[in-house]
N, C-alpha and C positions, 0 to 999 in steps of 0.2 A: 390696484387689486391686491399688491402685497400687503399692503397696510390693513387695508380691509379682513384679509385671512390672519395675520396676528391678531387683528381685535377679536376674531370670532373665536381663534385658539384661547387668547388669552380670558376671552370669557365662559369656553367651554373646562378650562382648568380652573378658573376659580369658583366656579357655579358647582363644579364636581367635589372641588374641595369642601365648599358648603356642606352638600347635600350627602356627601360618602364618609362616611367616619373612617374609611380606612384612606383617605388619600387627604396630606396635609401638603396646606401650604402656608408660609408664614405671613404673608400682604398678598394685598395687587400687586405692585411692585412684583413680587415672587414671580407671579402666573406671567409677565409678562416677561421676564426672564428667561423661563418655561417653555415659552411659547418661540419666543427668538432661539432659545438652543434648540428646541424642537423643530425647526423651521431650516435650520443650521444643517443641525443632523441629516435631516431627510435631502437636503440639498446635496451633501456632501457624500451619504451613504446609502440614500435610501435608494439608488441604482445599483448600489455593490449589493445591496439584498435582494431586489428584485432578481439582479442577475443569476446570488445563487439560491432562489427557490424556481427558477425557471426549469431546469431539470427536474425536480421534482413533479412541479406543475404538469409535464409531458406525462411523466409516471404514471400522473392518478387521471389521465385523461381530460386536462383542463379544469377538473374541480376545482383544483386549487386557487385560480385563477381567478373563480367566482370569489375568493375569502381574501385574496392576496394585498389589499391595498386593509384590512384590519389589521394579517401579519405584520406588516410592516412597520405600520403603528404601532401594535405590539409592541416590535422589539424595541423601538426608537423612542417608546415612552420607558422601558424598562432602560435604555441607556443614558437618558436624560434622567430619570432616579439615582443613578451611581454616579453621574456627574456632577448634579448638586445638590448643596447638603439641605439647602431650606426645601427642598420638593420631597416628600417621602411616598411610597403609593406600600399599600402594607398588602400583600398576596395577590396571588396569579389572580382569583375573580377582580379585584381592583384594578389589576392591570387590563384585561382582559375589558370590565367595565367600558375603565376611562380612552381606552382602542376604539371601543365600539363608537361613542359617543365622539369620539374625535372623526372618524371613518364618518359618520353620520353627519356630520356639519361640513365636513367636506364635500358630501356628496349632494346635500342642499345645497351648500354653497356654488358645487357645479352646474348645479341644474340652473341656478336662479340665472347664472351668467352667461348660461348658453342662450336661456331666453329669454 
């Protein structure tokens, strides 16, 4: 299954690379790169973010909760940008985009494998 979730990452960042003028990547090669630090990351921190928007989350009455697995992505696409130098994603809507669109293959990806 891991294998599987890189290939869809790695296809979800090259495919956005195509198609978004503002988010570059130099090869496949690259996206798969991308895709392994992004995989990385979330493994390694993406509980240390959960954990501090969970406060928040209470704050706003669980709303947050409903967005919290884009935030995340979010941040963890913007930290894999300052990581490497071949990925660039150029503004918040870019980021913000290529969040959604990763959130969203994820959440296929969930569904297909629950059922």
């Amino acid at each position: 299954m891991f294998i599987v979730h890189l290939a869809v990452l790695t296809a979800v960042v090259f495919f956005a690379s195509r198609y978004l003028p503002t988010v570059h990547v130099r090869s496949v090669g690259t996206s798969v790169i991308v895709a392994v630090v992004f995989s990385l990351l979330n493994f390694f921190l993406g509980w240390l973010i959960r954990a501090v928007l969970f406060v928040p989350g209470l704050l706003t009455l669980g709303l947050l909760f409903l967005i919290l697995p884009f935030v995340v992505n979010l941040i963890l696409i913007w930290i894999t940008d300052k990581l490497l130098h071949a990925f660039r994603v150029d503004g918040f809507k870019a980021y913000a985009l290529l969040a959604a669109l990763i959130t969203a293959a994820n959440w296929v990806m969930g569904m297909g494998f629950r059922g």
